[in-house]
C-alpha positions as CSV (number, residue, x, y, z in Angstrom):
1,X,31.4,-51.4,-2.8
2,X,28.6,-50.4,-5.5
3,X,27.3,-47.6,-6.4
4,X,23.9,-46.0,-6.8
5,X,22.5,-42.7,-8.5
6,X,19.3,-41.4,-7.4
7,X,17.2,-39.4,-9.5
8,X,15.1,-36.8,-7.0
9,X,17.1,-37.8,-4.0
10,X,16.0,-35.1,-1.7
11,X,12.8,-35.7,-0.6
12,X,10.0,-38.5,-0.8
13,X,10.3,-41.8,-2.1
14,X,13.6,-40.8,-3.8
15,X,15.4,-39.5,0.0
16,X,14.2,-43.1,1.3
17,X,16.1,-45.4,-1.4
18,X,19.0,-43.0,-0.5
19,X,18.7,-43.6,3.1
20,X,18.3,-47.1,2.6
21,X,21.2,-47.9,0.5
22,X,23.4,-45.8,2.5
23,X,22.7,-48.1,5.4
24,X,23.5,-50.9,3.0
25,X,26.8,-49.5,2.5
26,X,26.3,-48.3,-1.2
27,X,28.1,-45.3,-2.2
28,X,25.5,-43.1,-3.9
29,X,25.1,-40.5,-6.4
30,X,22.2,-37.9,-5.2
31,X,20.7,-36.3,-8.1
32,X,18.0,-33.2,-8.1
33,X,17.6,-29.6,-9.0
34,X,18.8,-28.2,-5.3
35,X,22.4,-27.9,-4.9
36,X,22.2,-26.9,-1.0
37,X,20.1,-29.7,-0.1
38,X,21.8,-32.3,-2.1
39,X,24.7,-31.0,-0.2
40,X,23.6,-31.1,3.5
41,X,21.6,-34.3,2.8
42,X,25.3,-35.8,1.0
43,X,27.1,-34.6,4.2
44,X,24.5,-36.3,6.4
45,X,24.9,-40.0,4.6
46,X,28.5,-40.1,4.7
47,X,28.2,-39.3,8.2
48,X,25.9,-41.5,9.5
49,X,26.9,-44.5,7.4
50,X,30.3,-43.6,6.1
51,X,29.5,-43.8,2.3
52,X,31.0,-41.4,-0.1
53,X,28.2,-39.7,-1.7
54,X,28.9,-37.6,-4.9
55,X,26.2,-34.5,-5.4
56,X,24.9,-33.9,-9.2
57,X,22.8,-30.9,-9.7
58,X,20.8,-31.1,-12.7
59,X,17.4,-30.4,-13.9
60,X,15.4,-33.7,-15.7
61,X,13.3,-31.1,-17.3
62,X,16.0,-29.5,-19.5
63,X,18.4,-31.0,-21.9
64,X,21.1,-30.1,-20.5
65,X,20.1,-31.7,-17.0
66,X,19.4,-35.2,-18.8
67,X,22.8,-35.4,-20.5
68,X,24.8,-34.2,-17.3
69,X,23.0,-37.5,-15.7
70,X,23.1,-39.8,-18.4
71,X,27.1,-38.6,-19.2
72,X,27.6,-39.8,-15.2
73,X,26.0,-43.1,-15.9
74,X,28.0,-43.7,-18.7
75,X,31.3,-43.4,-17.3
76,X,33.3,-46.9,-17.5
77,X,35.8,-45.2,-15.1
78,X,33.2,-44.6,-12.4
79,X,30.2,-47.2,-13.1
80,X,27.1,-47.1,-11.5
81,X,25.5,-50.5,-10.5
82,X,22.2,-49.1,-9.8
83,X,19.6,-46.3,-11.2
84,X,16.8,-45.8,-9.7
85,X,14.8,-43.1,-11.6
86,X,12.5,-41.5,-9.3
87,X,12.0,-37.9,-10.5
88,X,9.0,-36.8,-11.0
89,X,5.7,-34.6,-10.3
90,X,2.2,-34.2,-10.6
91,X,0.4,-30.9,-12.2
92,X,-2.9,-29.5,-10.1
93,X,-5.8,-29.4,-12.6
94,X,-7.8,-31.7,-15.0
95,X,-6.7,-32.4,-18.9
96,X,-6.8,-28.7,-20.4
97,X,-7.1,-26.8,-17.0
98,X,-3.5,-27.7,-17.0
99,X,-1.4,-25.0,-19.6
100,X,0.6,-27.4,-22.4
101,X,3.9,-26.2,-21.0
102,X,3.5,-27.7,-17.8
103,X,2.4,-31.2,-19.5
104,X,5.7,-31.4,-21.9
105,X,7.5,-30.5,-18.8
106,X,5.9,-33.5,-17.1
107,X,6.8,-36.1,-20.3
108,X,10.1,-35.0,-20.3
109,X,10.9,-35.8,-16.6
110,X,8.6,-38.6,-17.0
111,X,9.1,-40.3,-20.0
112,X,11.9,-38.8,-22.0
113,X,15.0,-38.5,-19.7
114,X,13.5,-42.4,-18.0
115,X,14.3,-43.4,-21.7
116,X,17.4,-41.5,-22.2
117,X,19.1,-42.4,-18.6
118,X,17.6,-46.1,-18.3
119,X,19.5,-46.4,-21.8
120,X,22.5,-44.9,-20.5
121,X,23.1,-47.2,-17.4
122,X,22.0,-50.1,-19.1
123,X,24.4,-49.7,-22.1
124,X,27.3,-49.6,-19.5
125,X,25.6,-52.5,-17.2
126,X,25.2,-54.6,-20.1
127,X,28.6,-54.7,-21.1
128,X,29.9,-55.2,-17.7
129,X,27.2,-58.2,-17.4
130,X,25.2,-56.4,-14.3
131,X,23.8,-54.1,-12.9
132,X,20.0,-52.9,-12.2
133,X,17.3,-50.0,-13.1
134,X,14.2,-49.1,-10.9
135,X,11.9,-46.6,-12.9
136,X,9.9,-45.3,-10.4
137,X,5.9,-45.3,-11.8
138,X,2.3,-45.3,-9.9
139,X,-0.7,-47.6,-9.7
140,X,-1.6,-44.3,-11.3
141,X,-0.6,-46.4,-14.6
142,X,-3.2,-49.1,-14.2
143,X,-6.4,-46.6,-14.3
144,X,-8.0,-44.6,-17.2
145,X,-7.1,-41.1,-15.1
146,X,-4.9,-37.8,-16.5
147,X,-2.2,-37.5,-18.9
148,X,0.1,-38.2,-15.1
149,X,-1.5,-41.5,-14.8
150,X,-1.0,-42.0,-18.9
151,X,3.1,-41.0,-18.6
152,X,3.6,-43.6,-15.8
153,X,1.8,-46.5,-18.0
154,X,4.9,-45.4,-20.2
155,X,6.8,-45.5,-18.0
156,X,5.8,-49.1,-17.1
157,X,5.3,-50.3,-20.8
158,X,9.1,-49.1,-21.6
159,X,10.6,-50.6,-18.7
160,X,8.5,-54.4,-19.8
161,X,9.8,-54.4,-23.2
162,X,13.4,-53.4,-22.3
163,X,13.3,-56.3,-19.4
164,X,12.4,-58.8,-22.6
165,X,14.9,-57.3,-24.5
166,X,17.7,-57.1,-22.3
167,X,16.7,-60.7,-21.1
168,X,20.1,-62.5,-20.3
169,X,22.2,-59.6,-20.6
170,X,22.5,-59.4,-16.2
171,X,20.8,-56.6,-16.3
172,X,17.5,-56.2,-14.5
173,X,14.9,-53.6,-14.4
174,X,12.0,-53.4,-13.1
175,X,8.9,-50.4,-12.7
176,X,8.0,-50.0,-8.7
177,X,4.4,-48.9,-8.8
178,X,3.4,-47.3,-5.6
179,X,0.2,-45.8,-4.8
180,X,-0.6,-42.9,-2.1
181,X,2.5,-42.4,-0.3
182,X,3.4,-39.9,2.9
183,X,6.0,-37.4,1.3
184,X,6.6,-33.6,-0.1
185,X,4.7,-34.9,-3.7
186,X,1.3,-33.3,-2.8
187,X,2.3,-30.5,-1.3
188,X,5.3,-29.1,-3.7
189,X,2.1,-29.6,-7.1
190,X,-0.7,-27.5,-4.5
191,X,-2.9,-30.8,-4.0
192,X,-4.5,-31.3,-1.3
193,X,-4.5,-34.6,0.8
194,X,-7.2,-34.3,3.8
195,X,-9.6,-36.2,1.7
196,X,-7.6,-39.2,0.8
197,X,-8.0,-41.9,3.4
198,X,-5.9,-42.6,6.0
199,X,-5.8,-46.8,4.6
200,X,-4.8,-45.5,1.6
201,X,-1.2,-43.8,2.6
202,X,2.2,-45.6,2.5
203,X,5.7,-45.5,4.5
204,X,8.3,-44.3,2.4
205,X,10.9,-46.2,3.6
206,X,8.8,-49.9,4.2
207,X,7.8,-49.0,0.3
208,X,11.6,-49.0,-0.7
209,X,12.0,-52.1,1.6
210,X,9.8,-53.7,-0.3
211,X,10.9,-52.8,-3.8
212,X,14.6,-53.6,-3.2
213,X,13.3,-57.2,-2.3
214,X,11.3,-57.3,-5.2
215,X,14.3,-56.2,-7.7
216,X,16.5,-58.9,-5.5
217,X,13.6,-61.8,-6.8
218,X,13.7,-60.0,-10.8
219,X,10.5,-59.0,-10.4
220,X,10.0,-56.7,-13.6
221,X,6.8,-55.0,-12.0
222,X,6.6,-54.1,-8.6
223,X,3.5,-52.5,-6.7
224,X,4.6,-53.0,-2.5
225,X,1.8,-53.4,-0.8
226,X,-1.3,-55.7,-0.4
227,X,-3.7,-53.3,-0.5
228,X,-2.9,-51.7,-3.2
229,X,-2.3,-55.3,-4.8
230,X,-5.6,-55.9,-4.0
231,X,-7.1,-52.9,-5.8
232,X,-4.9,-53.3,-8.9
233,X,-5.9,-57.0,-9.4
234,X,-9.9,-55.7,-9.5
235,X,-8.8,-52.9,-12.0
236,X,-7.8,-55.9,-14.0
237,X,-10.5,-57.8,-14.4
238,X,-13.0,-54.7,-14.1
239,X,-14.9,-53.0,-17.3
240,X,-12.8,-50.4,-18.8
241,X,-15.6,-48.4,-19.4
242,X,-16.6,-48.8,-15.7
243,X,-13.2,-48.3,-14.6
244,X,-12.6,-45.1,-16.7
245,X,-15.9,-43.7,-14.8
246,X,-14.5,-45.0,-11.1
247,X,-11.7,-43.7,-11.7
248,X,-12.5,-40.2,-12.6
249,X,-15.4,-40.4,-9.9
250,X,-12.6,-41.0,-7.7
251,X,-9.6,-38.4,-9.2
252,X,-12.5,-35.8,-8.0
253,X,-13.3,-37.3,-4.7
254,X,-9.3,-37.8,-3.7
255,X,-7.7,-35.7,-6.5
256,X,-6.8,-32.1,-6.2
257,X,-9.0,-29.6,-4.5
């Protein structure tokens, strides 16, 4: 039996990989900022799939909340053999509409405790000779667009030069790159989502299908679905000058209203 820790394991993309690895028999530790519902949703997987599932309250945005996590990942008694850091959040408003507060809060759950927890678990992995990391990022990371879409190509960036780094060591990590998907992300920053098109949304739960299959093949950069393949291999090859104008064109069109 291994073990998983979920970073925002209550809702979205985050509930789905808990869901998923429950039914796969993992036991699992659910981390996010809501005691109660890390509670009912712990109670809920260990009766539906008969996992033990420990509950970690703890806020990514505060100190205190990345060393409670990265302590747990670091426990030799009690190792994890899987992180999959998917906290996260997007802030309603364009650079400087947004107040500075807000946008350290966002580097800090998005780039500073994925550093300091990724290093944790892999310290611990590495010396055991396995184990695996998913940092949860966005095609968001590909495009010119927002200081969100500029913390996930950190996000990205780190988790490439660790997977060179750690090469041989057993352990593998890899950045899962999803684009629109159908979950509490929109509502909980205020965006609105009637103007995004329905081709353009993802399942949850066929996303994290996907990904685990892609971690299975040591894929170090993952992005689930054709489609959004598709659109990610013409950002590639497109102008960045043109891109950086598409893209904002399109941040107003299906961005925040």
């Amino acid at each position: 039996m291994t073990t998983a820790l979920i970073t925002g394991s209550t809702a979205g993309i985050g509930a789905a990989f808990a869901r998923r690895l429950a039914a796969d028999g993992h036991d699992l530790v659910l981390v996010a900022r809501d005691t109660a519902r890390l509670r009912e949703q712990a109670t809920e997987l260990h009766d539906r799939h008969g996992i033990e599932a420990e509950v970690l309250t703890a806020d990514l945005a505060e100190d205190k909340g990345i060393e409670s996590v990265a302590e747990r990942l670091g426990d030799r008694r009690h190792p994890v053999d899987l992180l999959v850091n998917n906290a996260g959040f997007g802030n309603k408003g364009r650079y400087l509409d947004v107040s500075m507060a807000d946008e350290l809060r966002m580097l800090k759950v998005h780039c500073e405790a994925v550093l300091r927890l990724t290093s944790a678990a892999a310290e611990a992995m590495r010396e055991r000779g396995r184990g695996g990391v998913v940092n949860v990022a966005s095609v968001a990371a590909f495009v010119p667009r927002g200081t969100y879409g500029a913390s996930k190509a950190w996000v990205v960036q780190f988790t490439q030069g660790a997977v060179k780094d750690l090469a041989g060591s057993g352990v593998r990590l890899m950045a899962l790159c999803p684009g629109f998907v159908r979950t509490e992300f929109h509502e909980r920053a205020g965006m609105g989502t009637d103007n995004i098109p329905g081709w353009m949304w993802l399942d949850a739960d066929k996303l994290v299908a996907a990904a685990l299959d892609d971690l299975a093949r040591n894929k170090t950069v993952s992005i689930p679905d054709p489609r959004y393949k598709a659109l990610m291999g013409l950002a590639k090859v497109a102008p960045r000058g043109l891109l950086g104008g598409i893209s904002a064109r399109t941040g107003r069109k299906y961005g925040p209203k």
